[in-house]
N, C-alpha and C positions, 0 to 999 in steps of 0.2 A: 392509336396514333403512334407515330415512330416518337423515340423522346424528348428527340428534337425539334418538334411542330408540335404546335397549338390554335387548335381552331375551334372555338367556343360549340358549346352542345345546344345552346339556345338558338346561334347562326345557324348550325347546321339542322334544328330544327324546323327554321323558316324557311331552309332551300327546302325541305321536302313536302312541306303544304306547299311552296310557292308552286312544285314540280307536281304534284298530286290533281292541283286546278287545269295541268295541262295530261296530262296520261288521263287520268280520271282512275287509276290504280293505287292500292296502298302502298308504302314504300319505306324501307328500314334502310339505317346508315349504320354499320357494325368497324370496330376500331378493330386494328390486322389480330387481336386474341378472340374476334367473335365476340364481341360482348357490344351489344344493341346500344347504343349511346342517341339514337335518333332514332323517333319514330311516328308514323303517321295516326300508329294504333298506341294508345300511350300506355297499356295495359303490357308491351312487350318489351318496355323500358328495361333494360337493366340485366335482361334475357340473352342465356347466350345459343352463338347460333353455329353450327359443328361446320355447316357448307361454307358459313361466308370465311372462318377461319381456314379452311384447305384454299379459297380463292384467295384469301391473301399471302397464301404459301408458293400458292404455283401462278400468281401472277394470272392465271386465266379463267375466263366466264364460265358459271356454272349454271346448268339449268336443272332444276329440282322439278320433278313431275309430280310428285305427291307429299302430304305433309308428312309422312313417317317415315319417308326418306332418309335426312338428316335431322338430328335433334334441337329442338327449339325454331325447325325450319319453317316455311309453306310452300307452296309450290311457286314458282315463279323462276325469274333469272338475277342471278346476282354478279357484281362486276364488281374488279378493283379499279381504285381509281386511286390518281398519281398526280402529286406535287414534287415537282420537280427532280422528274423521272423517279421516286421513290413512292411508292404503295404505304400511301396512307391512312386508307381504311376502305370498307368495302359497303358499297350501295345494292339494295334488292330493292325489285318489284314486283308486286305480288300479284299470282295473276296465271291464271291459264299462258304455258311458255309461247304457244300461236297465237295467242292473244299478244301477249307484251311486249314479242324478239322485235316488230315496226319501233319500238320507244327504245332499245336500246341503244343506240349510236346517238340519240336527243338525249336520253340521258346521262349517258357517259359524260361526252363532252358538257352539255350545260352544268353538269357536278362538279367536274373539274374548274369551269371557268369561274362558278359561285365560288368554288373553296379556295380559290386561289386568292381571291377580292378578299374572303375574309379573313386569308391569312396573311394580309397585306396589311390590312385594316386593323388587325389584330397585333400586328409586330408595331404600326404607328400607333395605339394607344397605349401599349407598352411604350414604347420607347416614350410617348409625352408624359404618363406615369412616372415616370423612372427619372428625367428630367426635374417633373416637380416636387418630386423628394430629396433631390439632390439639393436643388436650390430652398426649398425650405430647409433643408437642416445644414446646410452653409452659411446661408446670408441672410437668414430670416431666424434663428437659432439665438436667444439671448446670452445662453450658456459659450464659455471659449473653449472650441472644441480641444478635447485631449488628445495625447498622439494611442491611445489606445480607440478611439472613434474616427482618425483618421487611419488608421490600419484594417477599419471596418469598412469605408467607404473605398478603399482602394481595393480591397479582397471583393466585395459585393457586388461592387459599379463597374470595378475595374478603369477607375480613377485616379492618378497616379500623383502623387506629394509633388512638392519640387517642382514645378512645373511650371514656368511663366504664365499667367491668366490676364485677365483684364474683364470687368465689368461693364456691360452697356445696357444702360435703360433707354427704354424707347417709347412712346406714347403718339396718338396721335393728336393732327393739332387742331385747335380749334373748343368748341363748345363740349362741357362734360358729356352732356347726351350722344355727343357726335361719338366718344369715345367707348359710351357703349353699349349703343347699339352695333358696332362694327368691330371691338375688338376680337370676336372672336372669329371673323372675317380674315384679317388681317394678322391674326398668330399662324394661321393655314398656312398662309403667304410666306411667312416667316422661314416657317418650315422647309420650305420647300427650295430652301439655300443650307440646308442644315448638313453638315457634316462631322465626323465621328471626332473632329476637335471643340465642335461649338456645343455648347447645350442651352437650349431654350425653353422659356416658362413661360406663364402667363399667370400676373400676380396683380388682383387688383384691377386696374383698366389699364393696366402698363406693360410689356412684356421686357424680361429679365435676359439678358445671354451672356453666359461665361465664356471669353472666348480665348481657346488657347492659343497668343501670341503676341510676339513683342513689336512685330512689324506695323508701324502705322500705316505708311501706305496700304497694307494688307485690311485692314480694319475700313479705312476709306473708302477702299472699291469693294467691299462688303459692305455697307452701307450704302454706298452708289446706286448697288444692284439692287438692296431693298427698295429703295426709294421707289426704283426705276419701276420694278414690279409691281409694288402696293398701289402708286401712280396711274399704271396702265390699266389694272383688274378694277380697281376701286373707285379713282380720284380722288383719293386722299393723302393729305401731308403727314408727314411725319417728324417728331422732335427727337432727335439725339442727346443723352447726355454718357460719356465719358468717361470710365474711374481711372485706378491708377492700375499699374501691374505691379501682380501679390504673385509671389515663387509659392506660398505655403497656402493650404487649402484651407487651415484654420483663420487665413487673415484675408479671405476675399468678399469676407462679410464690409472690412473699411473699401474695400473698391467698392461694391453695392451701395455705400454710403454716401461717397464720393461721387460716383455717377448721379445719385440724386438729385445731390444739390446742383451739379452742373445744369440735369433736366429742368431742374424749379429755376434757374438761373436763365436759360435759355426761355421757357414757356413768358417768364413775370417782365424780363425786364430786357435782354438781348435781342428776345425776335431770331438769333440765329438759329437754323435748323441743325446743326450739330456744334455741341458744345463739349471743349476738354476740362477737366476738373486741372490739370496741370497749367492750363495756360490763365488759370484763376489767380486772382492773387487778394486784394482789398476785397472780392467778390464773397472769398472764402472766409469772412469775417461777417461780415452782412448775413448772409441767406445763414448764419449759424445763430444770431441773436435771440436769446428767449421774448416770445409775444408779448408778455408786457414792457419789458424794456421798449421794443416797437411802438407798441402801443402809444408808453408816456413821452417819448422822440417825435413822433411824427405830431401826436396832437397840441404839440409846446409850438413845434414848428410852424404845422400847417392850418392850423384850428383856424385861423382865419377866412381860410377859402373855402369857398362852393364847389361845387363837384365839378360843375362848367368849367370855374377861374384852375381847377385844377388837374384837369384834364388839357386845358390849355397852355397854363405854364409847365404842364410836365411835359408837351412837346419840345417849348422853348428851351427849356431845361438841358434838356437830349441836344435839341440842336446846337445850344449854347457849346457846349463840351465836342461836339462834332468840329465844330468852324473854329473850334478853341478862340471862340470870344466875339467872332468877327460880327458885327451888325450888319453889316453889308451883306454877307452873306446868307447870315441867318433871313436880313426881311426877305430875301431875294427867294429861297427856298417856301417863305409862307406865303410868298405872295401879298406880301404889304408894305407900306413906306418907312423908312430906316425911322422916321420919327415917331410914330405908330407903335413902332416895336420899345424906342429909348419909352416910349410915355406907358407901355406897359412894364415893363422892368419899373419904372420906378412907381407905379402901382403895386407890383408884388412887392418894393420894399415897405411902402405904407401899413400894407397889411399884415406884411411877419416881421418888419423890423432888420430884413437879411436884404441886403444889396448884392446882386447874383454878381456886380462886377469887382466887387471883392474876391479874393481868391480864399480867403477863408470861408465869408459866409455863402460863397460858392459850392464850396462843400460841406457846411450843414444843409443848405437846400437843395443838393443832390443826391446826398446820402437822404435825406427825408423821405423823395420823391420815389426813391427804391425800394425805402424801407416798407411806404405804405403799399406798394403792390404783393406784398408779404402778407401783409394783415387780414 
């Protein structure tokens, strides 16, 4: 193979059984030095072969009439074959030359078109490879990277310091199971918007992207277009969350952080499908509290209610803050009588003690109602 292409010797062992089912002939694949890297007869492995070397010299098909012809030969016809117009390694068929000269133009071209899928295939699992090394050892890395490992990643990846980035986590919406049995559905998808500024993972049932720019609207209608796609292929939704932008490559692990909580922020308690970590504010206090603190907040608060009474005051809750207070509006939106509504409010204050139309203990039972979808 030339040094610059790579196409696995397992692949090209299954083009040649796949191509053997059809000739009915045995069949070697030798790299342009003659040395057999594929073969139908596994005993020739490794074996080198003098004709297929001169055919990848001269570019042209060679028919060998007997085995002591050329060395490590048999008789048959052997042909170069070319990724992108370069001679990257050379195919034989073994085989009386009147016998097998009908399979050559079937197999030429059918080699070509295999090798070129797996060197296709082969540059896309590299590059997803290469991807999730990046982002594990950026944003996933406990350690704060040194500028002697940031001079590693920029020499290896060819990932360059200084460089405005920004964070976006993405999941899809809905039931854990939904997430994944179809993530790996949906990172293809991904992909397939990917270009030589973005890099994409797949971490978890989440997928990760670093993307380098400062431009929101740019970030927008990249997101638009995910949607639009995953949408059409799938029918499924998808949640955004948002980090901040990091110049240094050592601090885009806090944008991956960032993005997070926007995502947990957006999944638990906003409903919205793209969420900014910047336009966070009291939010960014919340989704940060340690679980027991949660914990001992919400059960001082809420411990009163049933799952029912609190699935239903935590619409009212929402709405309450929505219509900033209005009763009218609020019963109007549920569909019940403004009285209906006063006689439930002061129900929820029987039971915790917190009168919603207070403005204080308005917001301990707001903050409660958020806190417990954390928990």
């Amino acid at each position: 193979m030339q040094d610059n292409i790579y196409i696995s010797e397992n692949y090209l062992q299954c083009i040649l059984y796949e191509m053997r089912e059809i000739v009915e002939q045995d069949l070697i694949f030798m790299n342009p030095k003659g040395k057999i890297i594929a073969s139908t007869v596994p005993s020739r492995l490794g074996n080198f072969h003098y004709g297929g070397r001169k055919v990848a010299k001269t570019g042209k098909d060679l028919v060998i009439n007997s085995d002591a012809e050329y060395k490590g030969a048999k008789k048959g016809i052997n042909m170069p074959v070319k990724l992108n117009d370069a001679i990257i390694g050379v195919i034989g068929i073994t085989g009386d030359s009147e016998e097998v000269k009908k399979y050559v133009k079937i197999i030429r071209r059918l080699t070509e078109i295999l090798v070129k899928e797996g060197y296709i295939k082969d540059l896309e699992n590299n590059k997803i490879e290469k991807d999730r090394i990046l982002v594990d050892s950026l944003i996933l890395n406990e350690n704060i990277l040194d500028k002697n490992y940031v001079i590693k990643y920029e020499n290896l990846f060819g990932i360059k310091n200084h460089v405005p980035r920004i964070v976006i986590v993405s999941t899809i919406a809905g039931h854990e199971n939904k997430r994944l049995l179809n993530k790996e559905k949906v990172f293809r998808l991904f992909r397939t918007i990917q270009n030589d500024n973005t890099i994409i993972s797949l971490l978890g049932n989440n997928i990760v992207m670093i993307v380098k720019t400062t431009n929101k609207a740019q970030i927008e209608h990249m997101i638009e277009n995910i949607r639009n796609i995953v949408k059409q292929k799938t029918n499924l939704h998808l949640k955004f969350g948002i980090g901040d932008i990091q110049k240094e490559l050592s601090n885009l692990k806090e944008s991956y952080i960032k993005a997070n909580d926007a995502l947990k922020w957006s999944l638990l308690v906003t409903k919205r499908e793209v969420a900014y970590y910047d336009e966070m504010d009291f939010e960014i206090l919340l989704s940060n509290i340690p679980s027991n603190y949660i914990y001992e907040y919400t059960n001082k608060v809420l411990k009163g209610l049933t799952q029912s009474e609190y699935n239903e005051y935590g619409k009212i809750i929402e709405l309450y803050e929505k219509h900033n207070g209005s009763i009218k509006r609020i019963s109007e939106e549920l569909f019940i009588h403004k009285n209906t509504l006063q006689y439930k409010i002061n129900k929820l204050y029987k039971i915790t003690g917190y009168d919603m139309r207070k403005i204080r203990d308005f917001t301990v039972l707001r903050t409660a109602f958020i806190l417990k979808k954390f928990s």
